[in-house]
C-alpha angles and dihedrals in degrees: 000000000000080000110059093043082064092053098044091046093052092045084054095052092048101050084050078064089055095248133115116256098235089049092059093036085068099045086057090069093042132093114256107292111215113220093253118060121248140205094241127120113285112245085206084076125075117252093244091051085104097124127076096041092299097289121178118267130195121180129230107242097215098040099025089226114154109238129196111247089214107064124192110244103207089187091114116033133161111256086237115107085203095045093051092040089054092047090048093047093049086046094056102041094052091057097270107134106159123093128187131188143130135219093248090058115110083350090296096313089109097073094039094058088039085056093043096052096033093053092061094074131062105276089241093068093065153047123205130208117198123169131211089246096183103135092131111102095232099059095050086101112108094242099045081049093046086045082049090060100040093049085060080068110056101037087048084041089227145152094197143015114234090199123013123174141199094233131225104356115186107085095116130272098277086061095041091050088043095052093031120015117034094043098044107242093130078051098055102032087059092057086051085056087052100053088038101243075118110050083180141012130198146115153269114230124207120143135006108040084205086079100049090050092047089055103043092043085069085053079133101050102038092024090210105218095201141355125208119217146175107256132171139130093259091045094046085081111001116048103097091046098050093038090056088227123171102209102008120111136210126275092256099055085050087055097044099051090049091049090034083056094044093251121136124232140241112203116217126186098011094161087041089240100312094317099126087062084058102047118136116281088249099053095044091051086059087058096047095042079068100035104014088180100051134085130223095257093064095051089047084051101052088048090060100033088056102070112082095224089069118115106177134335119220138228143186113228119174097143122062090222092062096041082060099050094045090046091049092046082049094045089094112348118220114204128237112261123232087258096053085048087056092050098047100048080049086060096045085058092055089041088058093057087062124096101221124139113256095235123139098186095243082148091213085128089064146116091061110206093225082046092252108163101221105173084051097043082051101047100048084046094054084045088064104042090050090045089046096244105130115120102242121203103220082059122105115274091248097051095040091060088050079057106053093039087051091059099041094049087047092051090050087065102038087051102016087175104075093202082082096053115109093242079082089061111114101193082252095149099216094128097043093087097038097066114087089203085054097225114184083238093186105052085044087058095044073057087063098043106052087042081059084046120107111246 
């Protein structure tokens, strides 16, 4: 009991500082961090993590297996077998071994090409993450799900999964007991642990934080192996706020309770869907006053990096230029100081002042049935808040009109087919149960459209 006073009293004095718990935590083991990042070795890597350029290594606390802190997300690939196989080589030779993917990416093509490129090095070289991906009503049946899994397979050609994952829980209880419980997939994918078809079993978390706690609170009955969440420094305290849910929680209660239950994480969306590269001018200037060389990826990917609980981080690539960027910030990784912790929860708080629309462009939402195209309507929206071009109101009539000139003329080029503006959008609903941020996607697009509208 003595024990975990201490720690309770020293979590409380460290988020006094501003920081995480798990992030200082760390720091207490390091050596001192100066305020500017170096080029020496990361103390965050083991001593004998000299192969592979150096890359970042965390292990998994059940297998031992050494896995690249930096994972590899196959969500957005290019539709070239030769593309994705010379992204994948680079990958692996440069120390990244974990692969994620799901059958509803790219309509099932992602885990093909994955499969395609993967098979073509020895197993050992990599790890690969699949997900039960069966939201859709119609495959909650035991069998469509089973058909799901085995599919995985074939398309990864593989005999195993190294990483499977019960995808996008959230959706209330009612939805998590109707695709796991009641038709006995959980069932079923923990006997496939068992055999070893399965090396590790988790989730992925979006929406109704009910449903995380419920499943993590039977850590003794299901022993999660792993849990993927949404992490990222303006999450970490500000995603339920800015999301408007009603029973989600912020990045930083999701980390604690996996580290509190003794489950790794894996870290989705630690750049929010390219956000950070869009951040207004002003906060970006704070961050390159400290580092004037480095992007805001890279920033984004030192905070998380930096908190022990940490598996692997993933991240989208489907360019070669930015492969090469993440696997240099990750080779070897170099943490975040208590100082850079402190900027960058400063800039959360002013992110959070800003009205932008909490999309990632996962792209889940589309296609939208009347052809609006809603990751696009949003991006350009949140452009133009973060670049002050939004028409206000309280502005003078004259400068209101620039405004709104401004905005229509820059839609225009970022959709130049107005069929995929979001005054096509009906209110049908069809997207709303498709986003795993639950965005009230129509009333977001009614914003657009009285911002489009004359005074």
């Amino acid at each position: 009991m003595k024990k975990e006073n201490t720690n309770m009293d020293r979590r409380l004095f460290l988020q006094r500082l501003g920081m995480g718990a798990g992030t200082a935590l760390a720091m207490m083991a390091m050596e001192p961090l100066s305020v500017l990042a170096g080029n020496r070795r990361s103390p965050l890597m083991a001593d004998d993590d000299k192969e592979n350029h150096q890359m970042t290594y965390r292990v998994q606390h059940g297998s031992g297996e050494k896995i690249s802190l930096l994972g590899f997300g196959m969500m957005r690939l290019p539709n070239d077998q030769d593309e994705v196989n010379r992204l994948v080589d680079y990958a692996i030779a440069h120390g990244v071994n974990y692969f994620d993917t799901a059958p509803m990416y790219m309509g099932g093509q992602s885990e093909v090409l994955t499969g395609n490129a993967l098979s073509r090095h020895p197993r050992e070289k990599y790890y690969v993450a699949t997900k039960m991906s069966n939201q859709n009503r119609r495959v909650w049946s035991f069998d469509d799900s089973k058909r799901m899994y085995e599919q995985s397979l074939e398309r990864l050609k593989v005999d195993y999964i190294d990483y499977y994952l019960l995808h996008s829980i959230g959706g209330g209880m009612e939805t998590l007991q109707g695709r796991f419980l009641d038709n006995g997939v959980l069932d079923f994918l923990l006997k496939e642990r068992e055999a070893g078809r399965i090396k590790h079993l988790g989730f992925s978390y979006h929406g109704d934080v009910r449903d995380f706690d419920w499943l993590l609170d039977r850590q003794e009955e299901y022993h999660w192996d792993f849990v993927q969440i949404q992490m990222n420094f303006l999450d970490w305290r500000h995603a339920s706020l800015r999301q408007g849910r009603r029973h989600d929680a912020d990045a930083e209660y999701l980390y604690e309770k996996c580290e509190k239950v003794g489950v790794q994480c894996v870290v989705m969306e630690p750049l929010r869907g390219g956000a950070f590269g869009r951040m207004a001018q002003e906060l970006t200037d704070q961050l390159k006053a400290v580092h004037p060389d480095d992007s805001t990826a890279r920033w984004a990917f030192r905070w998380v990096g930096s908190y022990p609980n940490i598996l692997t981080t993933l991240s989208g690539m489907n360019r070669m230029d930015h492969l090469v960027d993440n696997v240099g910030t990750f080779s070897p990784l170099d943490p975040c100081t208590e100082q850079e912790n402190k900027l960058l929860a400063e800039i959360a708080d002013q992110m959070a002042g800003f009205p932008t629309i909490p999309c990632t462009t996962c792209s889940y939402c589309m296609p939208c049935p009347f052809g609006v195209d809603i990751p696009g309507n949003f991006a350009y929206y949140n452009e133009a808040v973060n670049e002050h071009l939004l028409p206000l109101p309280d502005k003078q009539a004259d400068d209101y009109m620039t405004r709104k000139l401004k905005f229509s003329e820059g839609l225009k080029k970022a959709l130049p087919e107005a069929e995929k503006w979001a005054t096509q959008c009906t209110d049908c609903e069809a997207c709303l149960p498709k986003c795993p941020q639950q965005i009230r996607i129509p009333n977001q697009m009614a914003r657009i459209v009285e911002t489009l509208r004359k005074r």
